[in-house]
C-alpha positions in Angstrom: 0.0 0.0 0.0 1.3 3.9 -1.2 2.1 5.6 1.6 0.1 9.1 2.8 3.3 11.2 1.5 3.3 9.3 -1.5 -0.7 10.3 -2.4 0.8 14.0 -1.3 3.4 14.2 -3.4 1.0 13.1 -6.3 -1.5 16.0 -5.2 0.9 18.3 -5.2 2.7 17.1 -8.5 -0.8 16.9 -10.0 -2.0 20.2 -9.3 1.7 21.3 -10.5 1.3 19.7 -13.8 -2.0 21.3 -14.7 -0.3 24.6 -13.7 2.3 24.3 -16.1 -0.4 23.2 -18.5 -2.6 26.6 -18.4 0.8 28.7 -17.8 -0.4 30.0 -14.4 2.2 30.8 -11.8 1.5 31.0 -8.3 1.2 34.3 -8.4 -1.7 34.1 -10.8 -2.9 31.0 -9.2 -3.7 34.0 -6.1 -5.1 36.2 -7.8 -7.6 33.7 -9.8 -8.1 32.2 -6.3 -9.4 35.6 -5.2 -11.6 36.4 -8.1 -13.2 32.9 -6.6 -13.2 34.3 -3.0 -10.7 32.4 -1.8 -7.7 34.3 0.3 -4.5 32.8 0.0 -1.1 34.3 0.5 1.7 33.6 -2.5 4.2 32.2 -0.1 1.5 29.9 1.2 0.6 28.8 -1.7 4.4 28.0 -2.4 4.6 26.3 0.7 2.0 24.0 0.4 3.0 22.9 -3.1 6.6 22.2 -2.2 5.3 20.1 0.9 2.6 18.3 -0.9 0.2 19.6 2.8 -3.0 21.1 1.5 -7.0 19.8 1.3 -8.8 18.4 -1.3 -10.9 21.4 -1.0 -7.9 23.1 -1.6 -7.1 21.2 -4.8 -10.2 22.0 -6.0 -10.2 25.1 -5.7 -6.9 25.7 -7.4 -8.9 23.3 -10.3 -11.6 25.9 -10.8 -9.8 29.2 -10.4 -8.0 27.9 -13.7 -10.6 26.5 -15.6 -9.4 22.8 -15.2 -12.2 21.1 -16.2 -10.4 17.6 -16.0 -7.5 16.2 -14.4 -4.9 13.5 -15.4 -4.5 11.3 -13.1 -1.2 9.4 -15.2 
């Protein structure tokens, strides 16, 4: 069985990926996740990326304030 840091660092890797796809840095990624209502700090946002730490709320919030519509999960 995958341990929990290994499903983190697939989150995190994930969410990086589809980052990369649409061209949004963090930066962006804030200020499209306040045009959504949702107040996040750049270094935060940095943070939990590197560590892999954040919600699946959190994911899915990143999803939507980019437009992902899908995700790959390969």
């Amino acid at each position: 069985m995958a341990e929990k840091t290994d499903y983190e660092a697939l989150a995190a890797n994930l969410l990086k990926a589809e980052l990369k796809r649409k061209g949004v840095t963090y930066a962006h990624l804030v200020d499209k996740l306040a045009a959504i209502g949702v107040d996040e700090k750049e270094v935060n946002v940095r943070n939990k990326l590197s560590r892999g730490k954040f919600t699946a709320a959190f994911l899915l919030q990143c999803l939507k304030a980019i437009g992902a519509d899908s995700l790959r999960l390969t």
